[in-house]
FIGUMI-945906 format. One line per 2 residues: for each residue x, y negated, z negated of N, C-alpha, C. Coordinates in nm, 2 decimals. Atoms other than C-alpha are relative to their C-alpha. Layout:
BEGIN
X:Y:Z:X:Y:Z:X:Y:Z; ...
This chain:
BEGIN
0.08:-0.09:-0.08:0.48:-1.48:0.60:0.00:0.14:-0.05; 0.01:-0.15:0.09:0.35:-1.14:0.45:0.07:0.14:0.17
-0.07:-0.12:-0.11:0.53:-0.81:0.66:-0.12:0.04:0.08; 0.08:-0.08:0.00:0.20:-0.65:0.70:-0.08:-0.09:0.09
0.08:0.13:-0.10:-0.01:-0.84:1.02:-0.14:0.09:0.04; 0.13:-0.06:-0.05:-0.37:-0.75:1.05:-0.06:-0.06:0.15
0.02:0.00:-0.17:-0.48:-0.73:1.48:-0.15:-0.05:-0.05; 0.13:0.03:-0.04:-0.79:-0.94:1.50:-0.01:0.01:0.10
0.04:-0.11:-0.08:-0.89:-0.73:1.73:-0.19:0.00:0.08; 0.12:0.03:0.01:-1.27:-0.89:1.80:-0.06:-0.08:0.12
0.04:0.10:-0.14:-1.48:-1.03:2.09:-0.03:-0.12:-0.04; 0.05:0.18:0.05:-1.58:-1.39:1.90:0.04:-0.02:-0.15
0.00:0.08:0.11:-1.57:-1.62:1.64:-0.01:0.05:-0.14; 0.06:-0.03:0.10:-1.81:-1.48:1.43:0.04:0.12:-0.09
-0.06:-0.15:0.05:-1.68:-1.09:1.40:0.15:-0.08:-0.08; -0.13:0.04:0.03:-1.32:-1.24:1.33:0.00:-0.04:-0.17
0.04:0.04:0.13:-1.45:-1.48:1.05:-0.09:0.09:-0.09; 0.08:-0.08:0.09:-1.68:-1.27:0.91:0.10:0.11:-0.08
-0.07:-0.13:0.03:-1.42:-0.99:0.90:0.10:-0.07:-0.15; -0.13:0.03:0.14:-1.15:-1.25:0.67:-0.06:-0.06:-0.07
0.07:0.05:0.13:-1.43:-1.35:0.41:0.11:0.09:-0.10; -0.10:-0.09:0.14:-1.25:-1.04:0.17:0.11:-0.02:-0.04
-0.13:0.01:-0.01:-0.94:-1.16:0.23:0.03:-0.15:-0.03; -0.03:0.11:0.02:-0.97:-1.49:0.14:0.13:-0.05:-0.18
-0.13:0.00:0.14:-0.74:-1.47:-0.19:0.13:0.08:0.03; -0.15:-0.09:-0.06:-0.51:-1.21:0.01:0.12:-0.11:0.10
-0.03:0.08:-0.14:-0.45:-1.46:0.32:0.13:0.08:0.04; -0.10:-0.06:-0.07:-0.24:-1.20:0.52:0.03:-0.08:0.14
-0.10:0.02:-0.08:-0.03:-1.26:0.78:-0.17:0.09:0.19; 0.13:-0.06:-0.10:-0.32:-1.20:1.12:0.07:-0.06:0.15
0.00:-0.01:-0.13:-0.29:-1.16:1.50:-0.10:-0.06:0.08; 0.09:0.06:-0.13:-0.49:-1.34:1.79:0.05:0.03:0.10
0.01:-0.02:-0.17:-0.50:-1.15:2.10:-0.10:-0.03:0.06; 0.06:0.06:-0.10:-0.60:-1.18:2.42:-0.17:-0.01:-0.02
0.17:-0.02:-0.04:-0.98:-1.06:2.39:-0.07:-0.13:-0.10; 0.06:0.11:0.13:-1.06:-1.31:2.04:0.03:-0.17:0.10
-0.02:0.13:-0.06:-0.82:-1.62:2.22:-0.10:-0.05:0.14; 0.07:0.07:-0.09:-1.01:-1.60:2.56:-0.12:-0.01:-0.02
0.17:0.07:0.00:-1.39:-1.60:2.43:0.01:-0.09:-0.06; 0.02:0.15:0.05:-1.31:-1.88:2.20:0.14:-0.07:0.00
-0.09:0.11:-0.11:-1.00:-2.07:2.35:0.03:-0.04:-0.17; -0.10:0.06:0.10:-0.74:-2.28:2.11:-0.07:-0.04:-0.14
0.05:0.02:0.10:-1.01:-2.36:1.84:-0.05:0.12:-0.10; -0.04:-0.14:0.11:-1.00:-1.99:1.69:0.11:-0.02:-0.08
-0.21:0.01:0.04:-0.62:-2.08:1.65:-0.05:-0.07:-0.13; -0.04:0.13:0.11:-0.69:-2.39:1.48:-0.10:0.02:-0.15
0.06:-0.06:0.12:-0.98:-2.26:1.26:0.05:0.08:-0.12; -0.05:-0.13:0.06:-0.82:-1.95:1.11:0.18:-0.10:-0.11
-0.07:0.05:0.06:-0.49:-2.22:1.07:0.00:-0.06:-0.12; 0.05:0.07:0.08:-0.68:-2.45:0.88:-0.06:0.06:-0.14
0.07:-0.10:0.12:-0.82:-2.15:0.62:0.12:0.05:-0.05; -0.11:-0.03:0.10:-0.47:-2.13:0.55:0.09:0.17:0.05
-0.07:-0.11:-0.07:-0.37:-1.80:0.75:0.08:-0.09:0.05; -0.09:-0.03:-0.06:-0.04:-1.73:0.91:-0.04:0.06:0.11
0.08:-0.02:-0.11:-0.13:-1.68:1.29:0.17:0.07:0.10; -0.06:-0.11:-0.14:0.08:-1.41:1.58:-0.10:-0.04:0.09
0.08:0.05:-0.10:-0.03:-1.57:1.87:0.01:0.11:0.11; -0.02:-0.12:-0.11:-0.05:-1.24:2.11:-0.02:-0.02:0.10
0.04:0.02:-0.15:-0.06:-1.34:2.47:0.09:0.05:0.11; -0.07:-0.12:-0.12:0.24:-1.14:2.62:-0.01:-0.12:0.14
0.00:0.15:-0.10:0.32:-1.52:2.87:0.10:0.13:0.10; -0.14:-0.03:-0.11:0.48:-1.37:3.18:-0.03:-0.05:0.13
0.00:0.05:-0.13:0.53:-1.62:3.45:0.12:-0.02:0.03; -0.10:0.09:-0.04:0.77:-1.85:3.65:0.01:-0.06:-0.10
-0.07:0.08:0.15:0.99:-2.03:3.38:-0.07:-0.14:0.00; 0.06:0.18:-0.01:0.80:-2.39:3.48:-0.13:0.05:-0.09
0.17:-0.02:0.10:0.46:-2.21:3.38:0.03:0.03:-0.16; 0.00:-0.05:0.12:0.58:-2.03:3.10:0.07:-0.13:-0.15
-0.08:0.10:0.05:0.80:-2.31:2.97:-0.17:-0.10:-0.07; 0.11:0.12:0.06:0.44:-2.55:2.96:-0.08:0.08:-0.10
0.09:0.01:0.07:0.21:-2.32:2.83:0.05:0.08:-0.15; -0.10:0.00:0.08:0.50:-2.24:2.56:-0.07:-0.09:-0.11
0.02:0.16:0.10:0.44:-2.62:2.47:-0.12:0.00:-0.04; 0.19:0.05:0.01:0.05:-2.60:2.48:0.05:0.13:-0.16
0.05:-0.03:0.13:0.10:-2.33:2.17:0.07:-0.05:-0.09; -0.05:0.09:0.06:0.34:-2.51:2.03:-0.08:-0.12:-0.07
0.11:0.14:0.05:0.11:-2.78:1.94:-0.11:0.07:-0.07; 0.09:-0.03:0.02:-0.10:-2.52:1.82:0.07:0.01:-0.17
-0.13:0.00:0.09:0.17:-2.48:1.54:-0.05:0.16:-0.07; -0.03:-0.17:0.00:0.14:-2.09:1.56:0.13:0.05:-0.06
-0.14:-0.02:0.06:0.39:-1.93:1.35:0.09:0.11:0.03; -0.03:-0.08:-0.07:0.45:-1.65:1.60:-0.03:0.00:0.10
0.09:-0.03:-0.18:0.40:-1.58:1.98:0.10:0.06:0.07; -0.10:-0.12:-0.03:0.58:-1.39:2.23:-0.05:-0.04:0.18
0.03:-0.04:-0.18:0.61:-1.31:2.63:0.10:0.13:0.01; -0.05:-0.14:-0.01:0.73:-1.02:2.80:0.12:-0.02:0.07
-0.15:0.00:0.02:1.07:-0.97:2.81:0.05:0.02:0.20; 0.03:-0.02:-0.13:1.00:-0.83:3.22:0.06:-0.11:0.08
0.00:0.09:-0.07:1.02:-1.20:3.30:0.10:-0.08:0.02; -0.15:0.04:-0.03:1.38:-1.26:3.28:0.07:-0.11:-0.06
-0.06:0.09:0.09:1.62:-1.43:3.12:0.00:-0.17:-0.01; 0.07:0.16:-0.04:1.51:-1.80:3.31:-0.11:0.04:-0.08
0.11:0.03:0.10:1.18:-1.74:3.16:-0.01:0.00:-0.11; -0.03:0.04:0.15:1.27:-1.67:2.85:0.05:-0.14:-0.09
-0.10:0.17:0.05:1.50:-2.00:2.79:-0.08:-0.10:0.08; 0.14:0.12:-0.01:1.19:-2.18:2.94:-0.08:0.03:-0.10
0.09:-0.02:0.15:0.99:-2.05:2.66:0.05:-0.06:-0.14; -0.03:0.03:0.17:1.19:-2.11:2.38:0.01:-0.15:0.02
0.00:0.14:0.02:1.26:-2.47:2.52:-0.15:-0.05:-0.04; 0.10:0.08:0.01:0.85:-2.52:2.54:-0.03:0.03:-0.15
0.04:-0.03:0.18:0.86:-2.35:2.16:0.05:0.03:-0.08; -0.11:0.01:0.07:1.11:-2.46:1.96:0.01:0.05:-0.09
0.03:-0.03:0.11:1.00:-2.40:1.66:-0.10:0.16:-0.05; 0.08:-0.12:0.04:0.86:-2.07:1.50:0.09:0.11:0.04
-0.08:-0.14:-0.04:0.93:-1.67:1.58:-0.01:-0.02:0.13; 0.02:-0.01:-0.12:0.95:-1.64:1.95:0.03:0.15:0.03
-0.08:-0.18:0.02:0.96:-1.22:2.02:-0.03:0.02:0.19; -0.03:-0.09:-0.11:1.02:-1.04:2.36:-0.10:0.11:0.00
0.07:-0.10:-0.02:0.75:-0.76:2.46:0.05:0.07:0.10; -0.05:-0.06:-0.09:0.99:-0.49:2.58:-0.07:0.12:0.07
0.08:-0.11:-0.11:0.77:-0.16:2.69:-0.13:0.01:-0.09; 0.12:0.01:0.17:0.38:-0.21:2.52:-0.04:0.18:-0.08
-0.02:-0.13:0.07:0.32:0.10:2.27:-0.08:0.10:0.10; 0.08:-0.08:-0.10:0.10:0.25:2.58:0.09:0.06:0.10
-0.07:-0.06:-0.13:0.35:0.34:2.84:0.11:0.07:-0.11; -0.11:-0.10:0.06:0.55:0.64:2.79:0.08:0.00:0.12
-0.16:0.00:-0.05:0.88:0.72:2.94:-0.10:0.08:0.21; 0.06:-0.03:-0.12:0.65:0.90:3.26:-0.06:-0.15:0.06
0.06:0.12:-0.03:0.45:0.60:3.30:0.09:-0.13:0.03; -0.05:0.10:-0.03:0.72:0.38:3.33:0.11:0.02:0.12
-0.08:-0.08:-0.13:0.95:0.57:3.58:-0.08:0.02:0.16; 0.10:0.01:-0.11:0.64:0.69:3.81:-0.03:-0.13:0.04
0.09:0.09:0.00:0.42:0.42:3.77:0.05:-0.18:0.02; -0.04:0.13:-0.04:0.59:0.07:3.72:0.18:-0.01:0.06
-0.14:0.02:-0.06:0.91:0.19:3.88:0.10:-0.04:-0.03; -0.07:0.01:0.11:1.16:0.17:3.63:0.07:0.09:-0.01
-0.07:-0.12:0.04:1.45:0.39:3.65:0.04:0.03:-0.14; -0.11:0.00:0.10:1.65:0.55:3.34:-0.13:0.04:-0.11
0.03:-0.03:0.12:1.58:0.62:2.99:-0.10:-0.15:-0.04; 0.06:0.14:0.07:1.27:0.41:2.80:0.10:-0.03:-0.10
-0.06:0.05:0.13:1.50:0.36:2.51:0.11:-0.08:0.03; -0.08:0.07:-0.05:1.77:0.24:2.74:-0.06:-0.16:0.03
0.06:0.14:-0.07:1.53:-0.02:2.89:-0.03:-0.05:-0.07; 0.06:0.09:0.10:1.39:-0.13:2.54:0.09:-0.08:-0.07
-0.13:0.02:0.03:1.78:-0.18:2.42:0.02:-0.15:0.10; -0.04:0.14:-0.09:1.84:-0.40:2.75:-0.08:-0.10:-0.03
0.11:0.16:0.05:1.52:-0.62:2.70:0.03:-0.03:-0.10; -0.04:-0.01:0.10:1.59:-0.63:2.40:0.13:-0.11:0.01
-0.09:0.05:0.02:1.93:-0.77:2.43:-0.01:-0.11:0.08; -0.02:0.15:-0.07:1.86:-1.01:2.72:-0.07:-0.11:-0.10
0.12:0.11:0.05:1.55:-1.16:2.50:0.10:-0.06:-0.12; -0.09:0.05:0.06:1.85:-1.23:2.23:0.10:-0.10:0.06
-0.08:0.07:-0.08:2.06:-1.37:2.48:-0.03:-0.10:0.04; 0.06:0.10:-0.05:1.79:-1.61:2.58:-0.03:-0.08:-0.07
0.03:0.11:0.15:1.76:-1.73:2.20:-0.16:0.03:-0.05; 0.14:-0.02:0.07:1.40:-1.58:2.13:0.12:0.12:-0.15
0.01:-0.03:0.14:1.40:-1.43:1.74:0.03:0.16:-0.01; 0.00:-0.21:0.03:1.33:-1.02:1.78:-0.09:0.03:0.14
0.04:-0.06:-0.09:1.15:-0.83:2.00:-0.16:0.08:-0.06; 0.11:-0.04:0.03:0.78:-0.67:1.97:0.05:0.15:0.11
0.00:-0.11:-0.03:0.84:-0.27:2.01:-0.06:0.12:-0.10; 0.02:-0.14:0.09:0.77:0.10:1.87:0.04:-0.03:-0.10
-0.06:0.03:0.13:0.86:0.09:1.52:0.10:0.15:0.04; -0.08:-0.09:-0.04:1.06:0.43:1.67:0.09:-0.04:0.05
-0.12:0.05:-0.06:1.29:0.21:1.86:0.03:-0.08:-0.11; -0.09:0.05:0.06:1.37:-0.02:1.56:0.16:0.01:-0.02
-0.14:-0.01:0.04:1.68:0.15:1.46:0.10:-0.02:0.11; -0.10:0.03:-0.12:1.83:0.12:1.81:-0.01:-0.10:0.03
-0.04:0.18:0.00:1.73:-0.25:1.83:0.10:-0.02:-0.09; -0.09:0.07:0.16:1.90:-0.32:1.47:0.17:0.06:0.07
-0.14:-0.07:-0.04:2.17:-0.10:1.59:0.10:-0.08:0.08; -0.09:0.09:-0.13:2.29:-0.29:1.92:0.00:-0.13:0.00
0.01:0.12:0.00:2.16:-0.64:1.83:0.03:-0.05:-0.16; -0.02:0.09:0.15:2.21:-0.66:1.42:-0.16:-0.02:-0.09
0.15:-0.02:0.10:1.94:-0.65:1.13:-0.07:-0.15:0.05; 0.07:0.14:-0.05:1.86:-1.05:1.21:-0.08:0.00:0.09
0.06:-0.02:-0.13:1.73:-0.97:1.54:-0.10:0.04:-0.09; 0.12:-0.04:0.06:1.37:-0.91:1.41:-0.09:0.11:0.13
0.06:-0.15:-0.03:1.19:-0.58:1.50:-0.19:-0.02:-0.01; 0.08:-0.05:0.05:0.82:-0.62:1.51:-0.14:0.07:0.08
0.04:-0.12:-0.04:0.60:-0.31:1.55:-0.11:-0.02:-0.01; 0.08:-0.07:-0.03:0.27:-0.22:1.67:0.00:0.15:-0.02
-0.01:-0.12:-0.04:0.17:0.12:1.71:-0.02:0.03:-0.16; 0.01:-0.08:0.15:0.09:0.19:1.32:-0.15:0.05:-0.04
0.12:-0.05:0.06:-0.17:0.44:1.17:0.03:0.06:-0.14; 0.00:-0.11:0.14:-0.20:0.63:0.83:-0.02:0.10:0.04
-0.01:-0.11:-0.02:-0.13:0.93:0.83:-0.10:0.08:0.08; 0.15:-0.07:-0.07:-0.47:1.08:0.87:-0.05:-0.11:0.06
0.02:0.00:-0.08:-0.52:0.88:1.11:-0.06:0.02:0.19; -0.06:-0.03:-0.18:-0.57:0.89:1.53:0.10:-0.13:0.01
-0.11:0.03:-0.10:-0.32:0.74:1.76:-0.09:-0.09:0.13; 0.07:0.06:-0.16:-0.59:0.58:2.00:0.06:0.01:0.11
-0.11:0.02:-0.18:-0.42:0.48:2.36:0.11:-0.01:-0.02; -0.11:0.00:-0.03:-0.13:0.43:2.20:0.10:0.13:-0.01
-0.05:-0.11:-0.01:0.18:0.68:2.24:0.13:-0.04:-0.12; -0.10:-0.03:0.12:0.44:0.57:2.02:0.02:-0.04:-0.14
0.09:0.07:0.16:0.31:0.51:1.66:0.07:0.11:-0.11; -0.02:-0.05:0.06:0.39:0.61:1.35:-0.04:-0.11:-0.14
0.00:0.06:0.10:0.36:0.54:0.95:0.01:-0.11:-0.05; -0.08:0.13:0.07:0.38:0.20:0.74:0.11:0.07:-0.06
-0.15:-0.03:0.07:0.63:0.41:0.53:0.11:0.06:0.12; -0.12:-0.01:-0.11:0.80:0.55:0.86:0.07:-0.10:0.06
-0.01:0.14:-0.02:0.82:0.20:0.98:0.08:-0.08:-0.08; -0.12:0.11:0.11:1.01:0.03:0.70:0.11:0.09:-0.03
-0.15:-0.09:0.05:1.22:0.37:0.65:0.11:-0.06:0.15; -0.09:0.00:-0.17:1.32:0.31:1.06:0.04:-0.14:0.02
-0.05:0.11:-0.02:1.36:-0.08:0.99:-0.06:-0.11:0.06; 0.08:0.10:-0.01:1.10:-0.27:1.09:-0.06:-0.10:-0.05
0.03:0.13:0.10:1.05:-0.65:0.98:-0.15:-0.02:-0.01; 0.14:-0.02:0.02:0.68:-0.65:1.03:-0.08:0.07:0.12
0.15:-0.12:-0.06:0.41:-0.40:1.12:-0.16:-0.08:0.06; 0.09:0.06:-0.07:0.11:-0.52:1.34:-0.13:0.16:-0.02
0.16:-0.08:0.00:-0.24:-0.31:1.20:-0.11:-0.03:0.09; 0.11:0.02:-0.07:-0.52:-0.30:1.41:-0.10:0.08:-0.06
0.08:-0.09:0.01:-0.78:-0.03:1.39:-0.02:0.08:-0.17; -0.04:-0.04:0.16:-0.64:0.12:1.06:-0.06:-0.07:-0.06
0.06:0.10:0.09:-0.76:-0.18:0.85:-0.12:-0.04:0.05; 0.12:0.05:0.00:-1.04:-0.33:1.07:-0.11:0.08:0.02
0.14:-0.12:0.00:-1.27:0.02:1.11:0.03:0.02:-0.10; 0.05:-0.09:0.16:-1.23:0.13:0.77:-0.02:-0.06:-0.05
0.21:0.00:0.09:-1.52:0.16:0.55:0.06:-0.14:-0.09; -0.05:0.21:0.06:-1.31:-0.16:0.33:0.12:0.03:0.05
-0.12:0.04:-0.04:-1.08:-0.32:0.54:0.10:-0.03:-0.11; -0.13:0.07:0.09:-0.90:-0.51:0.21:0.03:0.11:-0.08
-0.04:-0.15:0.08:-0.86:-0.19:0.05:0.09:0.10:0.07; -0.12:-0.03:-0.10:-0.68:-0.06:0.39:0.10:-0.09:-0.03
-0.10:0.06:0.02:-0.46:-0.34:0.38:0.05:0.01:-0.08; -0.10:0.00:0.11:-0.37:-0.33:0.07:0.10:0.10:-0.03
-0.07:-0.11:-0.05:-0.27:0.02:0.10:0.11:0.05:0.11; -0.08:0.05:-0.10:-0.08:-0.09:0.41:0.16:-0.09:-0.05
-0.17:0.06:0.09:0.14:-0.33:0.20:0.04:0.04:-0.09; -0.05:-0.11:0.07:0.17:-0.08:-0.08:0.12:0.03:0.09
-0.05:-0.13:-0.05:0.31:0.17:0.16:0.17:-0.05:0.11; -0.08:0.07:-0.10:0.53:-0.10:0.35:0.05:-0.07:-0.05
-0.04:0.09:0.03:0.64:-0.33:0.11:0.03:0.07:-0.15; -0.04:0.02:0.12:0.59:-0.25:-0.28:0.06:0.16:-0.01
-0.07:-0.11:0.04:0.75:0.13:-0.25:0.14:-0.04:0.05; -0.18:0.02:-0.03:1.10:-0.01:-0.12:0.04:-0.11:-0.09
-0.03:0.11:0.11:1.10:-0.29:-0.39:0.11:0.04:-0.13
């Protein structure tokens, strides 16, 4: 699986596919969130599988350990090579997840790159330091036997730090330099990103608005992969 994961990021079928015609000799490492999975349901999965991509199933599961545990199994069967829930949902739901999905990455979603340290204090009622609370989730989602955690690529080094390089790090929140930052708040560089220890970078906007996407990406795994070689 390539470091560098391009966010299909798209309301249907058609935008999605159309977008990985360029990339058909690249076959990076690609994302399925919520907005792509819910207008076309499990057969986007299996499409994109079948063309030979590597699939990050993005759904952020956070229920009761019985729910999360089944619909675990339902991606499981989808034979997704990544997926995740939010770390929020406690260490039973966690060890129901990994039982419904044995196999593959399974990652923890400790605070998403939108909430800042006010926003989580005020707003979802969360005492203490954000870095403290990304560290704890973080540690319980290891404790529960999921793989790494989905955070800032700013927090890596204090994941790696308290849990060990193995624990896998992987980041959202990446722009090129010149750049914006859209909604999110804690972003930074592919070269910041692999300096601060992050096992793979999650692109979105960066690669799929610009003028050529495969010419962003490529530039993306330049910047993230062939200058630390």
């Amino acid at each position: 699986m390539k470091p560098v994961i391009i966010a299909l990021d798209f309301a249907n079928r058609r935008e999605a596919v159309d977008f990985l015609r360029p990339f058909r000799d690249e076959k990076p490492f690609v994302k399925i969130g919520m907005e792509l999975f819910y207008a076309e349901g499990a057969d986007i999965v299996r499409e994109i599988k079948d063309l030979g991509y590597s699939v990050f199933l993005d759904l952020k599961v956070h229920d009761i350990p019985h729910t999360a545990e089944c619909a675990l199994r339902q991606l499981h069967r989808l034979h997704v090579d990544m997926t995740n829930v939010h770390a929020a949902g406690g260490s039973a739901m966690m060890r129901a997840a990994r039982e419904g999905y044995p196999d593959g990455i399974l990652l923890a979603v400790t605070q998403l790159t939108s909430t800042s340290q006010e926003t989580m204090n005020q707003e979802l009622g969360i005492a203490g330091d954000i870095n403290d609370i990304i560290v704890q989730y973080a540690d319980l989602a290891k404790q529960s036997g999921l793989n790494g955690v989905v955070c800032s690529p700013l927090e890596s080094p204090m994941v790696h730090n308290a849990l060990g390089n193995a624990f896998l790090t992987v980041t959202p929140g990446i722009r090129f330099a010149d750049g914006s930052t859209d909604d999110q708040k804690r972003v930074t560089t592919p070269e910041k990103a692999k300096a601060l220890g992050s096992n793979f970078i999650v692109v979105g906007r960066s690669i799929t608005k610009a003028a050529n996407p495969l010419a962003a990406y490529q530039k993306a795994m330049a910047a993230f992969v062939e200058k630390t070689e």
